[in-house]
C-alpha positions as CSV (number, residue, x, y, z in Angstrom):
1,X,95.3,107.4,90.9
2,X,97.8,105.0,89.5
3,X,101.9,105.2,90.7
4,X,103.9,106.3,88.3
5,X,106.6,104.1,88.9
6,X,109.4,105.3,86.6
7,X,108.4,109.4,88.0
8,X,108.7,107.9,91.0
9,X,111.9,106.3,91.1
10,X,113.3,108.7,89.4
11,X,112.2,111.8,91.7
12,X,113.3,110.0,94.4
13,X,116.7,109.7,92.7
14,X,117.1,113.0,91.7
15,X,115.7,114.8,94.8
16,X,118.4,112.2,96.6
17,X,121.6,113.8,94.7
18,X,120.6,117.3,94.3
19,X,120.3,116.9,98.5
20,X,123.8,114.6,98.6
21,X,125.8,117.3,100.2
22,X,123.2,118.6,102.6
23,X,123.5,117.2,106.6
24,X,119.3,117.9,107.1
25,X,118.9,115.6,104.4
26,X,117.2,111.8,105.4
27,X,114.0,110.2,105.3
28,X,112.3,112.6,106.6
29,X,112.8,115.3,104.4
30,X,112.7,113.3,101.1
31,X,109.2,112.3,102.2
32,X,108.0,116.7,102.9
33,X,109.9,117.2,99.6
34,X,108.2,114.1,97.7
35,X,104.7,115.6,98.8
36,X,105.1,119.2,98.1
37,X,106.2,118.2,94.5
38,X,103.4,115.9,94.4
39,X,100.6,118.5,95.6
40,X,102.0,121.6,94.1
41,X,102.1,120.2,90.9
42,X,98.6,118.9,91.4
43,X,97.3,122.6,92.5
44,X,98.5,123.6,89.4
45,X,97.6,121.1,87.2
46,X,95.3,119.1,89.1
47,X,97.4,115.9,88.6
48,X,100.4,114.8,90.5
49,X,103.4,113.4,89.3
50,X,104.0,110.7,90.8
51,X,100.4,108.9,91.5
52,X,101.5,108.6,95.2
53,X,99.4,108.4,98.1
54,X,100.3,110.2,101.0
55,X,99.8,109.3,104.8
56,X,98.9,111.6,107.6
57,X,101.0,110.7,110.0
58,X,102.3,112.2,113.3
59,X,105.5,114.3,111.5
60,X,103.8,115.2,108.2
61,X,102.7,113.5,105.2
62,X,104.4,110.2,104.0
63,X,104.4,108.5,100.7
64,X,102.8,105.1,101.1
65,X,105.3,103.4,99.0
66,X,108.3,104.9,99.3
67,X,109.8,102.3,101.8
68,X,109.2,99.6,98.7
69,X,110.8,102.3,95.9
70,X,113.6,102.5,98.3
71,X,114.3,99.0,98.7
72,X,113.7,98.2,94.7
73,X,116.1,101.2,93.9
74,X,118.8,99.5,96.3
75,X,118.6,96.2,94.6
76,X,118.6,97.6,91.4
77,X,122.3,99.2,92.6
78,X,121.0,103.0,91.9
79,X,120.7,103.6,95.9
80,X,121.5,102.7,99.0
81,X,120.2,104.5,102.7
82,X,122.6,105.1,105.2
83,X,122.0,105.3,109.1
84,X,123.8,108.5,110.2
85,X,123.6,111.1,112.8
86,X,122.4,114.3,112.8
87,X,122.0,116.7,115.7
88,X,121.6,114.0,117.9
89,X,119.2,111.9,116.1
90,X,119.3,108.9,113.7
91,X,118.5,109.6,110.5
92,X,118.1,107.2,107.3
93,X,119.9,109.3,105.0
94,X,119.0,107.8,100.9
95,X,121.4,108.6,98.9
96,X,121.3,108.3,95.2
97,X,124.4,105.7,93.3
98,X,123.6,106.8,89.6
99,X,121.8,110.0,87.7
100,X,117.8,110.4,87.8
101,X,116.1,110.0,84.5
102,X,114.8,113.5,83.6
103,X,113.6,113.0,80.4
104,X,110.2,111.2,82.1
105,X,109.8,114.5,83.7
106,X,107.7,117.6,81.8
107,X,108.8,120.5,82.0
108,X,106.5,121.7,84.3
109,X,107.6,119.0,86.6
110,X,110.8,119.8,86.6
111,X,109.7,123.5,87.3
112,X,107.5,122.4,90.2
113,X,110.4,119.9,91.7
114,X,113.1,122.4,91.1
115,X,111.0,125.1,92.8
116,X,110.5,122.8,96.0
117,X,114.0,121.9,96.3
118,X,115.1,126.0,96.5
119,X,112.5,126.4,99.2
120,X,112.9,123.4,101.3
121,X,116.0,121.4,100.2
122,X,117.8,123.5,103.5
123,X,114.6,122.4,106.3
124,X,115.7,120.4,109.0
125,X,113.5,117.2,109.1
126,X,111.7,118.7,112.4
127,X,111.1,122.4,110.7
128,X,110.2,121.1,107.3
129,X,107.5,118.3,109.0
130,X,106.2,121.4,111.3
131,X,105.7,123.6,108.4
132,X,104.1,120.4,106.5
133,X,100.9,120.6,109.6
134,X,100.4,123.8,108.6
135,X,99.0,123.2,105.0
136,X,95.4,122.5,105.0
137,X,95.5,119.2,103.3
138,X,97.9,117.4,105.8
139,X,96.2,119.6,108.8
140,X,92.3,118.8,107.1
141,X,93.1,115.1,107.5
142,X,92.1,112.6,110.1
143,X,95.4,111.0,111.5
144,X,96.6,107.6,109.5
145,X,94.2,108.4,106.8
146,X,95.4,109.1,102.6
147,X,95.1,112.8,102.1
148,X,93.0,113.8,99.7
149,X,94.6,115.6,96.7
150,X,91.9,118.1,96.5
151,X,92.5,119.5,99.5
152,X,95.1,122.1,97.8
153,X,92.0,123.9,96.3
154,X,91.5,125.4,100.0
155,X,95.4,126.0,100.6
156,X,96.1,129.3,102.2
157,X,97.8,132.1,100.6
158,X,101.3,130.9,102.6
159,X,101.1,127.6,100.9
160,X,99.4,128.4,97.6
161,X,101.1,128.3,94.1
162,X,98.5,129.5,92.4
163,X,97.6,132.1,94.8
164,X,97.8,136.0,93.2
């Protein structure tokens, strides 16, 4: 699977303001929001939308490139991450300088990313990373290894978009 860098950037950008005002929001959660776009849409339409690959790593699943994406959006002036505080830990909070593209989007992207952000744009970093070991294909995957897209075809009913 190939990045789509301009999905990318721009999901990161827009999932970045329409979290602006929230105090959960860092790293942390843009990474659980990034893969629950990326792996619900691919349930459904056995694609994702960005091309990323995600890590299995000790607090959920993390995008293997974001740290680059973030550091190309800040020299390109349309982001910049901020070290703040939250409930007593530091958090990288990214926060987005100029309006996502959304026309790169479908809409059944923007259905997919809009329905993420209602059910986990409010997670704490710790509940939304606990909640992300419960889905098979973070929970199916040896530690430090790419999960495997796939995975979402064995989903349980909790975690299913596609489920009746």
């Amino acid at each position: 699977m190939s990045i789509h860098k301009e999905k990318y950037k721009n999901l990161v950008l827009y999932l970045s303001h329409k979290c602006a005002n929230k105090d959960n929001f860092g790293k942390t959660v843009l990474c659980k929001l990034m893969y629950f776009c990326d792996f619900d849409y691919y349930e459904i339409n056995e694609t994702s939308i960005t091309g990323e690959t995600y890590l299995r790593l000790p607090r959920g699943p993390v995008p293997s490139k974001l740290d680059k994406v973030l550091k190309e959006l800040q020299r390109e002036n349309k982001m910049k991450v901020v070290n703040t505080h939250f409930h007593n830990y530091n958090q990288q909070k990214p926060i987005s300088l100029t309006e996502a593209d959304l026309n790169v989007f479908s809409g059944s992207e923007m259905e997919v990313i809009n329905n993420v952000l209602l059910r986990f744009a409010d997670f704490k970093a710790s509940n939304i990373s606990d909640y992300s070991h419960e889905d098979i294909p973070w929970s199916a995957t040896k530690s430090n290894e790419a999960i495997d897209y796939e995975l979402v075809f064995y989903r349980t009913p909790e975690f299913s978009r596609v489920a009746s």
